[in-house]
BAFI-3210 file (N, C-alpha, C; in Angstrom, 3 decimals, decimal comma, padded with zeros to 6 digits):
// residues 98
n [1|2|3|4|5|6|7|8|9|10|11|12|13|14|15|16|17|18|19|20|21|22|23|24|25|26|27|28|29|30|31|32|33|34|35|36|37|38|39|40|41|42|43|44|45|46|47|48|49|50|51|52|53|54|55|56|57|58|59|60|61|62|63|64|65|66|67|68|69|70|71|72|73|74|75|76|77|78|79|80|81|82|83|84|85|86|87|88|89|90|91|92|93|94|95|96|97|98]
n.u [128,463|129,325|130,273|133,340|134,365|137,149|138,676|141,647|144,482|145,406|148,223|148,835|146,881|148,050|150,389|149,409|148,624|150,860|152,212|150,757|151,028|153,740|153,125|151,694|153,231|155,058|153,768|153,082|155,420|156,038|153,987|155,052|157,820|157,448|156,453|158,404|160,019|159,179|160,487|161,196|158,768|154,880|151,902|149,149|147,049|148,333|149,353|146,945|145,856|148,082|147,767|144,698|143,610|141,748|141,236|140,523|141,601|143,892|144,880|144,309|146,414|148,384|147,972|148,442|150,780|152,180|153,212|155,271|154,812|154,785|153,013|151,884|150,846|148,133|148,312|148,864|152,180|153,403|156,255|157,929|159,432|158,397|156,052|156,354|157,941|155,943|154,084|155,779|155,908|153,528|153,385|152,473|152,981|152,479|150,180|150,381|147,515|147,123]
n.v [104,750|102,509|099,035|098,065|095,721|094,055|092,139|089,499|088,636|085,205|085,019|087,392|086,779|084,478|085,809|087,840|085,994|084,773|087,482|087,620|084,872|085,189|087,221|087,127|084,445|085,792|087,478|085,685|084,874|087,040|086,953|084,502|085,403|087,201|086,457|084,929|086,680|086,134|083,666|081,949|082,087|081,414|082,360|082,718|082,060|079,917|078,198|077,168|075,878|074,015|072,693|071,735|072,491|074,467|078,061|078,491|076,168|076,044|078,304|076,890|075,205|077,228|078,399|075,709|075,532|074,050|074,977|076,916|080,656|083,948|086,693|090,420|093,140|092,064|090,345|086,884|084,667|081,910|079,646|077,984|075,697|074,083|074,102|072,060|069,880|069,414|067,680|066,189|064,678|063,662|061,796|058,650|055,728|053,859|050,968|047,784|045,729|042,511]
n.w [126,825|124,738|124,292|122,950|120,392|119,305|116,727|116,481|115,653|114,805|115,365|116,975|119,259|120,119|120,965|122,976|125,127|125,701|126,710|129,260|130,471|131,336|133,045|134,669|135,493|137,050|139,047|140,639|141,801|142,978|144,854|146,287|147,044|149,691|151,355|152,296|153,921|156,387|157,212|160,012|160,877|160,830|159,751|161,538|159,776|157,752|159,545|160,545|157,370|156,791|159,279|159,564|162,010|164,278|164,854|167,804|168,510|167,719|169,852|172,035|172,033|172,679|175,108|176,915|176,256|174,031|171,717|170,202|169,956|168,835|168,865|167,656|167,236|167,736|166,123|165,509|165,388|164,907|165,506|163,336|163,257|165,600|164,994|163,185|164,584|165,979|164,447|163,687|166,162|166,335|164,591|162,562|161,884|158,961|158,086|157,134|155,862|156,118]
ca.u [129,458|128,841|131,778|134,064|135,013|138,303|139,341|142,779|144,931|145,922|149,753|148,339|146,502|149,244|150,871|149,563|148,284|152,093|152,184|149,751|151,626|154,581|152,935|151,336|154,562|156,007|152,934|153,116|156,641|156,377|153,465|156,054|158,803|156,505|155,917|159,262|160,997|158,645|160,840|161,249|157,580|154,253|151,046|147,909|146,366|148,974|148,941|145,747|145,668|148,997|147,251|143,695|143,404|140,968|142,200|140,818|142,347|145,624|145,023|144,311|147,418|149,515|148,260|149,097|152,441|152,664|153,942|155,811|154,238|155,058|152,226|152,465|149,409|146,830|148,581|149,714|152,776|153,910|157,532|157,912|160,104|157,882|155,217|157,147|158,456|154,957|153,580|156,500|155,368|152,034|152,781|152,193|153,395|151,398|150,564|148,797|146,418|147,454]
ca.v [104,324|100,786|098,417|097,949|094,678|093,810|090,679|089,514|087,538|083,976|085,540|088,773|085,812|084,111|086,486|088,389|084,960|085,027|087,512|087,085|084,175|085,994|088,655|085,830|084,145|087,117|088,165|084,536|084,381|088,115|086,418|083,649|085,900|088,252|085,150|084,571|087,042|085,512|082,491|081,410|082,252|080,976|083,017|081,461|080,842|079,095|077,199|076,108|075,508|073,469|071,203|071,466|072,583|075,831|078,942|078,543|074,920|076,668|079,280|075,928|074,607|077,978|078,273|074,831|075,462|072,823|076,059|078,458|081,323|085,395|088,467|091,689|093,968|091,015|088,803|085,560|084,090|080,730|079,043|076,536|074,738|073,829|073,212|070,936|069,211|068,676|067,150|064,774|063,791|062,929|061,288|057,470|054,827|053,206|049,563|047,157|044,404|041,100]
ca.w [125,871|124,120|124,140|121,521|120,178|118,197|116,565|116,708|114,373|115,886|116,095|117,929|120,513|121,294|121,356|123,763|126,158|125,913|127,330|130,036|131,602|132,045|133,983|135,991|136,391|137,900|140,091|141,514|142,173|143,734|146,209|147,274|147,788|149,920|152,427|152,570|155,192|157,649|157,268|160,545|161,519|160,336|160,061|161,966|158,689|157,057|160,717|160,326|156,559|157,039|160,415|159,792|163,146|163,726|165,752|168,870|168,973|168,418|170,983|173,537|171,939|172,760|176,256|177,400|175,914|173,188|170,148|170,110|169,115|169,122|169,258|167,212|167,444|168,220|165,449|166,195|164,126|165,204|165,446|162,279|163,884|166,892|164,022|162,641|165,835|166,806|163,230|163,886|167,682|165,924|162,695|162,908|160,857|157,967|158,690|155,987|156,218|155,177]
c.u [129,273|130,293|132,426|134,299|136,106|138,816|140,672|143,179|145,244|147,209|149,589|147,774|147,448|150,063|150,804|148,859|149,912|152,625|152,147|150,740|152,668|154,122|152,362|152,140|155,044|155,143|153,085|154,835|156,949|155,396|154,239|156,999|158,485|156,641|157,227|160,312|160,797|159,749|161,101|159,604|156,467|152,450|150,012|147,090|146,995|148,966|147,882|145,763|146,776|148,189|145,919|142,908|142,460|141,552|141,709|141,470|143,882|145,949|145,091|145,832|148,674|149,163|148,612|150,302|153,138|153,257|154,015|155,783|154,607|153,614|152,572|150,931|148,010|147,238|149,201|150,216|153,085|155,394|157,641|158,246|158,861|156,428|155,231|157,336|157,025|154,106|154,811|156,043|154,160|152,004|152,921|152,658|152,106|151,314|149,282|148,397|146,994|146,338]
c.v [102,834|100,429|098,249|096,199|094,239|092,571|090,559|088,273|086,406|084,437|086,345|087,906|085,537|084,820|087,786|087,283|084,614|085,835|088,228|085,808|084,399|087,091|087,344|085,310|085,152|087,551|087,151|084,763|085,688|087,725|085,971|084,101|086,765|087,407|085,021|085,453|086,833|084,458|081,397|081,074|082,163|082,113|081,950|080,872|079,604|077,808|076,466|075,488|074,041|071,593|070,521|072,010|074,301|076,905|078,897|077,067|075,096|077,902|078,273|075,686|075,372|077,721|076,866|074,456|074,617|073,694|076,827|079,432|083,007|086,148|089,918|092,233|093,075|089,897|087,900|085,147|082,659|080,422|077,936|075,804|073,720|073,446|071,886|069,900|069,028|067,692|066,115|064,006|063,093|062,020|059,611|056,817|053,776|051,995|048,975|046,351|043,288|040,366]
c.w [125,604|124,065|122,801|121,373|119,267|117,658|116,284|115,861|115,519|116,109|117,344|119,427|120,827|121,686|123,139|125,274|126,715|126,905|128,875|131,197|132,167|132,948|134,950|136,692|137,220|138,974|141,439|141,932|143,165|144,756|147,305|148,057|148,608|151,406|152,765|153,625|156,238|158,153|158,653|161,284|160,430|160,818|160,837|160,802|158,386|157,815|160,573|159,117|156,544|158,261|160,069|161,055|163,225|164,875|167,096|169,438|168,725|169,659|171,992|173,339|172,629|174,490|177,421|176,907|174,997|171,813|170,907|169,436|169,729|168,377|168,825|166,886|166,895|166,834|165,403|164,559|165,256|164,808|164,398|162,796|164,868|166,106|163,663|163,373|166,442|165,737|163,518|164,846|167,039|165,308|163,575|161,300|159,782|158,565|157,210|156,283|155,441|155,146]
res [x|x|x|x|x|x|x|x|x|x|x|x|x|x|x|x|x|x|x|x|x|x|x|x|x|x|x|x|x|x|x|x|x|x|x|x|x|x|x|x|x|x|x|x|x|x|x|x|x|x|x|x|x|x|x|x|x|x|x|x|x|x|x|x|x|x|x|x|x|x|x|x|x|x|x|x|x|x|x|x|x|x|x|x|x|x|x|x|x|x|x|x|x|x|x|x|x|x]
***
């Protein structure tokens, strides 16, 4: 079967790039809210993407007890909080050069 090709009036385009971003908007906003019953708990990606840090330097991190992290059939979520509360212990103050 050979492809078809159709040309489209400039209304018919925007029209339908129109909409296009509404279905986008909506796919994105059904991602976010997807993520969101986790809310107190953080996947290990997001963990890493979030620190930088790579997973077995959060596995050192869990077993010397520095996060708080829960285990559900071999997947690690993490405690935000205790994310959070350790990205504070770290952060450092700017300083400028005179």
């Amino acid at each position: 079967m050979e492809p078809v090709f159709k040309l489209l009036s400039e209304t018919d385009y925007h029209n339908l790039n129109s909409k296009l971003d509404r279905l986008l908007a909506v796919i994105e906003e059904k991602g976010m809210q997807a993520q969101a019953p986790l809310g107190k708990w953080m996947t290990e990606k997001e963990v890493q993407e979030l620190t930088g840090k790579r997973a077995t330097t959060l596995w050192k991190m869990r077993n010397k007890g520095l996060l708080e992290f829960t285990k559900i059939n071999n997947k690690v979520f993490y405690n935000r909080e205790s994310i959070m509360a350790l990205m504070e212990q770290n952060k450092r103050r700017a300083f400028r050069l005179s």
